[in-house]
BATORGU-162910 format. One record per residue (C-alpha): x, y, z. Coordinates in steps of 0.05 Angstrom, whole numbers, plus 5000, padded with zeros to 4 digits. Layout:
<sites>
XYZ
...
</sites>
This chain:
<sites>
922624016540
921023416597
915523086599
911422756651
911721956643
911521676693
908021026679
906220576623
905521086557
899920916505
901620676441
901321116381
902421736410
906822176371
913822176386
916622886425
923222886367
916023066322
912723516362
915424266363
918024716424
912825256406
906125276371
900825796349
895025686400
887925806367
882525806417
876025476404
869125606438
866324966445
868724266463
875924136450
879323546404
881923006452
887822566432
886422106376
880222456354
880422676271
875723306259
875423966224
875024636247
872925246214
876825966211
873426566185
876027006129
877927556188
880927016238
884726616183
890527196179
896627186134
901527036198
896926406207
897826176136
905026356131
906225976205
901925356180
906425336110
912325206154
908524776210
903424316214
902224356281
897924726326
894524786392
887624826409
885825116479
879125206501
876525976523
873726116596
868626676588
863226876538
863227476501
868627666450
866928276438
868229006469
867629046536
866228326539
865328086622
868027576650
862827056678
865726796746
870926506773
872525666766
874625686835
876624886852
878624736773
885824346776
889724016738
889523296755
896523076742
901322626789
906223036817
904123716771
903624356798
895524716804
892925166763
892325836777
885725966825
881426636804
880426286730
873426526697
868425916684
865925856607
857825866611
854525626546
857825796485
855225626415
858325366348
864325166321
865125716268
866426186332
874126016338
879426476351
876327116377
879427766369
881928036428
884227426465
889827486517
893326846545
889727026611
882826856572
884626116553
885625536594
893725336599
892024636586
890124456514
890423846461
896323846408
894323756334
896923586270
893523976204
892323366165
889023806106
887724466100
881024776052
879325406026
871025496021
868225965975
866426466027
873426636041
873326156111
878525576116
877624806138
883224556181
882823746188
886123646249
888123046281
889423106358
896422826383
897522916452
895923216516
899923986543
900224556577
903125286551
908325356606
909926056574
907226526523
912626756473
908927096433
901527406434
900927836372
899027816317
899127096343
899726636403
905426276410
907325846470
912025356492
908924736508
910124256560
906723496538
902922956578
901922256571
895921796596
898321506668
895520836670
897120166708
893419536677
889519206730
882718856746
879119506770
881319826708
877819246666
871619366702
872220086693
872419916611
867619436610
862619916654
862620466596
862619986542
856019736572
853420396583
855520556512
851120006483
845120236520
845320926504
846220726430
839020426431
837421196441
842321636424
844221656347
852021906360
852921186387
853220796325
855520296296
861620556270
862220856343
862620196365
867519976318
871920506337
871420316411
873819636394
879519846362
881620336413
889920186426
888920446501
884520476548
885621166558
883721306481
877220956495
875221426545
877421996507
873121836448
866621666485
868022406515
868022626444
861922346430
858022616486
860123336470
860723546542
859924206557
866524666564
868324666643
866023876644
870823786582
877624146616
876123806673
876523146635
882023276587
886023566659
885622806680
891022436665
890821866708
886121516666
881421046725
880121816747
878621856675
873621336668
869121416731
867622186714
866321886642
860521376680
856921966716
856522306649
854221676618
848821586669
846522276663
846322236587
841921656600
837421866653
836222496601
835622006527
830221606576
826122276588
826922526520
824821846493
818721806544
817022526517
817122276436
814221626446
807821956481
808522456427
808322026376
803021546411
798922136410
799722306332
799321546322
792321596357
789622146318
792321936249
789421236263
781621496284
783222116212
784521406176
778421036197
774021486195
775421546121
775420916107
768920906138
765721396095
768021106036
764420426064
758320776082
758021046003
759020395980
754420046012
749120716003
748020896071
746821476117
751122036116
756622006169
754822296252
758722966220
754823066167
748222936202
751023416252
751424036208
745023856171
741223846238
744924586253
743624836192
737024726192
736224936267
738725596229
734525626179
728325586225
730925916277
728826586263
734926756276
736227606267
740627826208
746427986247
745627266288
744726936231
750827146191
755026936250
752026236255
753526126185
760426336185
761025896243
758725296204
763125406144
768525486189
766624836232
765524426166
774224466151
774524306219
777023496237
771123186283
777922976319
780723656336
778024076400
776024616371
771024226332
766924116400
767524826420
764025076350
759724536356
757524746422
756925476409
752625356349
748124986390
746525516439
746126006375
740225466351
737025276411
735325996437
728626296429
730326826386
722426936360
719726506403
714226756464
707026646499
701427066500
700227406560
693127226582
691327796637
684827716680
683928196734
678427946768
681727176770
689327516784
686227846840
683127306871
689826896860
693327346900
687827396961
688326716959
696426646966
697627177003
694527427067
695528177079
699928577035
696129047009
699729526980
704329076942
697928696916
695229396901
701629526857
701028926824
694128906799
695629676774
701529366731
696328736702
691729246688
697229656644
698329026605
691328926593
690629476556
697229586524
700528896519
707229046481
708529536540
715429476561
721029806609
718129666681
722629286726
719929156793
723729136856
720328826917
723928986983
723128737050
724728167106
725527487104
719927027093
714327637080
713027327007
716827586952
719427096917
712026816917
708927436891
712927326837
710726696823
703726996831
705027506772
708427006723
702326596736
696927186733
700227416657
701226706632
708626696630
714326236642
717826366718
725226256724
730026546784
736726506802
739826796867
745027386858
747527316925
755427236938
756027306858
763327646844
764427466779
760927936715
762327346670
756227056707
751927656677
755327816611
758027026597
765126786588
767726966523
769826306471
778126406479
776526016557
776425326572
769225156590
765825816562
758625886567
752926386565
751026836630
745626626677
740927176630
741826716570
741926086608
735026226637
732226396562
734525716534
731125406590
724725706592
725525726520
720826366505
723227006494
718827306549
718627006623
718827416688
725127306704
726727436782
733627686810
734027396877
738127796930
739828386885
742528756952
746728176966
751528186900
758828186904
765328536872
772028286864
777628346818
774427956768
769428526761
763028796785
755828476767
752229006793
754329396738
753028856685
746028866716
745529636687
744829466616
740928856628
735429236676
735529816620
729729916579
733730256531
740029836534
737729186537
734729146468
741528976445
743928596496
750728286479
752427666521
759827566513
759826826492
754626886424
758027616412
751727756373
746328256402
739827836436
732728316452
731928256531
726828786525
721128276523
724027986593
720228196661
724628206707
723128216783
728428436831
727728196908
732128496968
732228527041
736029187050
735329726985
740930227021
746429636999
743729746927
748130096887
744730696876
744430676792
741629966795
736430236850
735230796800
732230286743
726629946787
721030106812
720929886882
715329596925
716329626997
713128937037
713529087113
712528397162
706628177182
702728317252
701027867291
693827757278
696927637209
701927137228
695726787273
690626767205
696426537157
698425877202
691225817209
689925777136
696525677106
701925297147
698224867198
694424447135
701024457096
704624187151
699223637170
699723367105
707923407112
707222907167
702022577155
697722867211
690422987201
685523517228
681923137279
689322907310
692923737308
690024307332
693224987359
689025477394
688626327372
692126367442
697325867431
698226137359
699826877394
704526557449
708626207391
709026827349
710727287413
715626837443
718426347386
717526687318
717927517328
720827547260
717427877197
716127327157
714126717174
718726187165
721526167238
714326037251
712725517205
719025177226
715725187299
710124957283
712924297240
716824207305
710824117345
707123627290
714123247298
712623147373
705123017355
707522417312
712022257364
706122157415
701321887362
705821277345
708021237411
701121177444
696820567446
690821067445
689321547395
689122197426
689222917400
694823397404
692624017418
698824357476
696724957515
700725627524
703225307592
706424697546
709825137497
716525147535
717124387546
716324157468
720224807443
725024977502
725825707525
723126267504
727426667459
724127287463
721027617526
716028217510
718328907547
712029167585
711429967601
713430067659
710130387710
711630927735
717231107709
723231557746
726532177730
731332047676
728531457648
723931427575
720830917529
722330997465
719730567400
725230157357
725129807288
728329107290
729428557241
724228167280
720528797270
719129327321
720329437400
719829837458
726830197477
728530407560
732830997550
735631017621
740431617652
743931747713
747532287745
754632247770
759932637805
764032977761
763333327694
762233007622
757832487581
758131767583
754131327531
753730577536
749230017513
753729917439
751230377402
753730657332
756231157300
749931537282
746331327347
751931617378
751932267346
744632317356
746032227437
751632757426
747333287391
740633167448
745933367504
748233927474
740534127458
738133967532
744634367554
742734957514
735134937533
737234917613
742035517599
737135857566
732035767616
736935987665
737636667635
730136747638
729136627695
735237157715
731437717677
726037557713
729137607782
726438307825
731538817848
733338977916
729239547947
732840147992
729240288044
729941068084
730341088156
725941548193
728841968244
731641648306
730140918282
735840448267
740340378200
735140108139
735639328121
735539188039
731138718023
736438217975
733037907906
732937207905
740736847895
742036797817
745936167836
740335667861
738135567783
745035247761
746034977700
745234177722
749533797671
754434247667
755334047745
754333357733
757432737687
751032347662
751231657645
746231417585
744630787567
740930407531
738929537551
740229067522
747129177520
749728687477
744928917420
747529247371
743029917354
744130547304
740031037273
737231747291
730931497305
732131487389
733532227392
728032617411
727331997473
735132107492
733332827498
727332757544
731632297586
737232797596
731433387607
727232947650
733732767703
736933447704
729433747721
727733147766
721633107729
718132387715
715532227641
708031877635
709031147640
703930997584
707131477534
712631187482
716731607421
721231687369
723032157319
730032437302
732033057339
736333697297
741234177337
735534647340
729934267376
726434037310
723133377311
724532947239
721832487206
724331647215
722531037190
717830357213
712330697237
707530127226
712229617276
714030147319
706530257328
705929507338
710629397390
707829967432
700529627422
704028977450
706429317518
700529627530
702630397515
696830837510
700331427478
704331547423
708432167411
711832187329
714332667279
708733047244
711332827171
710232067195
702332157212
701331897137
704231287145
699231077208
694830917146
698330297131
697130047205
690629637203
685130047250
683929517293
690929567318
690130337321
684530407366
685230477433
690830967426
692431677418
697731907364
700232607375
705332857319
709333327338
714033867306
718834117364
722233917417
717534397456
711333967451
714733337463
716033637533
708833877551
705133197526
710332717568
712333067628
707932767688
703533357708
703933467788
</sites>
């Protein structure tokens, strides 16, 4: 057997006359022995066989070689492959490439797997002596082992029932010099500051550094002690040149001590934290115990669960809220002031107190003063106002009636959230509202439930404890504007809550404890109903406000927004004034929508310049512009009022349109092309669209239909008999079949409709796309002073649509005489005020038929 040294050999090692040619290899599973290192390992019952003991009576020395992958048992895969693992020898040969990498094997007791072939081990082990060997009492033996020397299994001699191999031995390759010095000194350093942190560095650690005979021994035995995991550890016992040695051994130092310095960060905030807590549990106890010694108050705890419990007592609380906020207080009283959860019981137990469970005002109905409250705030509205004082009078007389939940729908700015305000004020009670619009979230209904960080009540609850009665109007701003998401859907939230029926047990999802909304009036307000789901739409009554006229808009600055704003800017009377004519211009040209905040916003603008001029003038002179000024304080106009024109030519119709500034007058125009087809312009959607569709295929069929009249109508030719000696008879033809074509099936037709870059829909504009179509393919004019709508169906009948009232308005404003609408609409010209109404003729109509004899210009 040769060996390999080459240089300086360390002292102690174990002389090669000692050491045998072959030895039993036992693989272990975790970090290998190194040279000079003393420690036991463990053999189970089943892995301490009979060969081993009879081979270990007779020798005393054995090998221990490290495994490469990590499952032992059946069909056990290997992990992958080491890939650049060599030995590290001078002058040695390299290890075989394709060798498996060891990931993460566990203890100690897992040595000498069954099933192990010498391809599973590494070649390169450590050579030990069995000091001692120890039977346990469960059958397993202790093998003190004590390891010698440095080797490689050159070959495998036997491999059953036990591994044998001859061995070829190493010894540490070393020259003394200054850089190895350095190298020593480096790790003992590192050694004494890891063993402020690290307990394997101790003192006897140290000791045994001291004493190390070789350099090379010193490095082995720090290795030991950092328990390196398996490829890091045949890597290192590979090395034999031992300066290699020590600088792998400093990177694993440094990492060790880059990880003790985290892990002791992490335990001393640990512990600073635990320090903390036991030092405020400490004092506080020591200040109770000072506080009963000296006789005074009870401690902030104490007066903490007196105040709840007494807030429970009084409370009212029901049966089933009550048992909950008691169990809640026995629970928070074994609770440590110090821990979170303490503030999270606490805080839930003060919403459980704080709410009015029993607690509401009397309603206090007048008619004859509510009714003069709301002539007083608001001009116009009739209808709503009329609804309204209906409901007061209901509560007069039956107070504890419950279950209506009003929904008031309409424009911007027409006064809803202020009749709401109106009613809270006419019965007495408390007003509170919160906007649903953009809400996504049902936790804002129902409330977050306790497991969350932050939990609290829904807005229903939250409103309660602020008004703090039982029975407020409660208004749901923007209930057509209300979300959905993945976090749920309020809307349906809303269903229980607007529930007569439901919301008697109402169960926000924070106090898990029914609460009686019943008592609640709530007030819904929306601008568009059709984006109301319809089951919320279903549990409200709804009241329909339509905008105001402009008469309206004229007597509400008047009396409303002209003195509010004077006082806003500290204008008076004598120094603001705005003419009836003025007031019209504004409303016509500035502020066209329904409500009137565009207007009041108008009219501040022009008290703005008025206090311009007034502190800018030396004399004090009143501001009072006249139309002819309008456009140089506010600009532009940004509306311009469509007149009727007259007269009008063939293909070419007013209609009436509803607007969100409320209604219009609508030019349906047509032209006729070359070609064949239908062209519709003017962006118009979907059901617009179809409506065009369906009042060319109507026209189309009326003109063929007409055509075939008039072909049965036609006289047939007549033979005439010649009389004797007079020339061959002439017929006399009937007239040509052909000169009554069928014009649009001749012709493509353009339609459109101005502006063009509005947006318009609806099925209102059909019955006035149809007269266009009829009107150019007769070459018939339509009566300038005559306007329409009304939805048209496949066969001619004229149906009913919707904003009669503006639609009758904007026709009043252009000066049209005449209005042509669906019969089923003539009950709604009742809610246009007569004075706008006279002057004008109204003539419902049922078919298509009599749209054509009132419009068509007689010749």
């Amino acid at each position: 057997m040769a060996t390999k040294d080459k240089k300086n050999k360390t002292k102690g090692e174990a002389k090669l006359g000692e050491i045998p040619s072959e030895v039993v290899i036992i693989p272990i599973v975790n970090s290998p022995i190194f040279p000079g290192m003393i420690a036991p390992i463990i053999l189970s019952e089943d892995k301490y066989t009979p060969e081993l003991d009879a081979y270990l009576a007779k020798n005393n020395y054995v090998a221990l070689n490290l495994v490469k992958f990590k499952d032992f048992g059946e069909g056990q895969e290997v992990l992958h492959e080491m890939g650049e693992e060599q030995i590290s020898y001078e002058d040695d040969e390299e290890e075989e490439e394709g060798e498996e990498e060891y990931v993460g094997l566990s203890s100690a007791a897992d040595i000498s797997p069954k099933g192990i072939t010498p391809k599973d081990i590494y070649k390169v082990g450590v050579l030990c002596k069995v000091i001692k060997k120890l039977k346990l009492p469960d059958g397993s033996v202790n093998l003190l082992v004590h390891g010698m020397r440095r080797y490689r299994a050159v070959e495998y001699v036997v491999d059953s029932p036990l591994l044998i191999a001859k061995t070829e031995v190493f010894s540490d390759i070393h020259e003394p010099d200054e850089e190895l010095d350095a190298y020593t000194r480096s790790v003992i350093n590192q050694v004494k500051k890891l063993s402020e942190i690290n307990p394997y560095f101790n003192e006897e650690m140290k000791l045994a550094m001291l004493n190390s005979p070789s350099p090379g021994s010193l490095a082995d035995l720090v290795a030991f002690a950092l328990s390196l995991d398996v490829p890091e550890a045949q890597d290192f016992l590979e090395t034999l040149i031992v300066k290699k040695r020590f600088a792998k051994l400093l990177v694993y130092l440094k990492r060790e001590k880059d990880v003790a310095d985290i892990q002791k960060k992490i335990t001393d905030e640990v512990n600073d934290k635990v320090n903390k807590y036991q030092r405020e549990y400490f004092l506080r106890e020591q200040l109770k115990v000072i506080r009963s010694e000296l006789g005074m108050d009870e401690d902030e705890k104490a007066k903490d669960m007196k105040k709840i419990l007494e807030g429970i007592e009084q409370g009212h609380l029901p049966e089933d809220a009550k048992k909950a906020a008691l169990e809640e207080l026995e629970r928070l009283e074994s609770i440590p002031d110090s821990s979170p959860e303490y503030n999270v019981t606490r805080t839930y137990l003060n919403w459980m107190v704080q709410l009015p469970w029993n607690k509401m005002t009397d309603d206090k109905v007048d008619i004859e003063s509510a009714k003069k409250m709301l002539e007083k705030d608001h001009y116009g509205l009739e209808k709503p106002k009329e609804r309204i004082m209906e409901f007061l009078a209901v509560r007069k007389l039956k107070p504890e009636y419950d279950g209506t939940i009003l929904c008031l729908a309409g424009p911007p700015g027409v006064g809803k959230t202020s009749l709401g305000h109106s009613i809270a004020k006419a019965l007495g009670r408390k007003f509170y509202r919160f906007s649903l619009g953009g809400m996504k979230d049902e936790a804002e209904i129902k409330g977050h439930r306790r497991t969350y960080v932050g939990a609290m009540p829904g807005k229903i609850i939250q409103a309660l404890k602020r008004v703090e009665v039982i029975n407020p109007v409660i208004m749901l701003d923007e209930i057509d504007k209300i979300g959905k998401s993945y976090q749920g859907d309020p809307a349906s939230s809303l269903l229980e809550v607007l529930d007569p029926e439901q919301n008697k047990t109402f169960i926000d999802n924070y106090l898990d404890v029914p609460f009686d909304l019943s008592k609640v009036l709530f007030i819904a307000t929306a601008n568009n109903i059709g984006e109301i789901p319809e089951a919320l739409l279903d549990r409200m009554e709804l009241i329909e406000l339509s905008g105001y006229t402009i008469e309206e808009k004229v007597s509400i600055s008047t009396k409303w927004v002209i003195p509010k704003q004077l006082k806003k800017h500290g204008l008076t009377a004598k120094e603001f004034s705005l003419s009836n004519a003025v007031l019209k211009a504004l409303v016509s040209d500035y502020a066209r929508e329904p409500g009137v905040r565009v207007m009041e916003q108008t009219i501040a603008k022009l008290c703005r310049r008025a206090a311009l001029e007034k502190v800018s003038s030396k004399r004090a002179k009143k501001f009072s512009p006249a139309v002819g000024d309008l456009e140089k304080i506010l600009g532009p106009k940004r509306f311009e009022t469509d007149m009727a024109q007259k007269p009008l030519q063939p293909g070419i119709v007013t209609g009436l349109a509803w607007t969100s500034f409320g209604g219009d007058i609508l030019f349906v125009e047509s032209i006729p092309l070359k070609g064949k087809g239908f062209k519709l312009t003017g962006q118009l959607g979907d059901v617009m669209g179809e409506s065009a569709n369906l009042a060319y295929s109507y026209v189309k069929k009326v003109l063929q239909s007409q055509i075939e009249a008039d072909h049965k109508k036609l006289p047939k030719a007549k033979k005439v008999t010649a009389k004797k000696g007079a020339a061959a008879p002439v017929a006399i033809p009937a007239p040509n079949p052909e000169e009554a074509t069928d014009f649009l099936a001749t012709h493509e037709i353009h339609l459109h409709l101005p502006a063009g870059a509005t947006p318009k829909d609806g099925p209102s504009a059909g019955v006035t796309m149809a007269l266009a179509l009829y009107s150019l393919a007769t070459n018939q004019m339509v009566r300038g002073d005559v306007a329409m709508t009304g939805e048209l169906s496949l066969t001619g009948k004229v149906l009913p649509v919707g904003g009669i009232k503006e639609k009758v308005l904007a026709a009043k404003r252009a000066g049209i005489k005449t209005i042509i609408l669906p019969w089923q609409n003539e009950k709604d010209l009742k809610e246009v005020p007569e004075r706008h109404r006279k002057g004008m003729k109204f003539y419902p109509v049922k078919h298509f038929d009599e749209v054509l004899g009132i419009a068509l210009k007689r010749k």
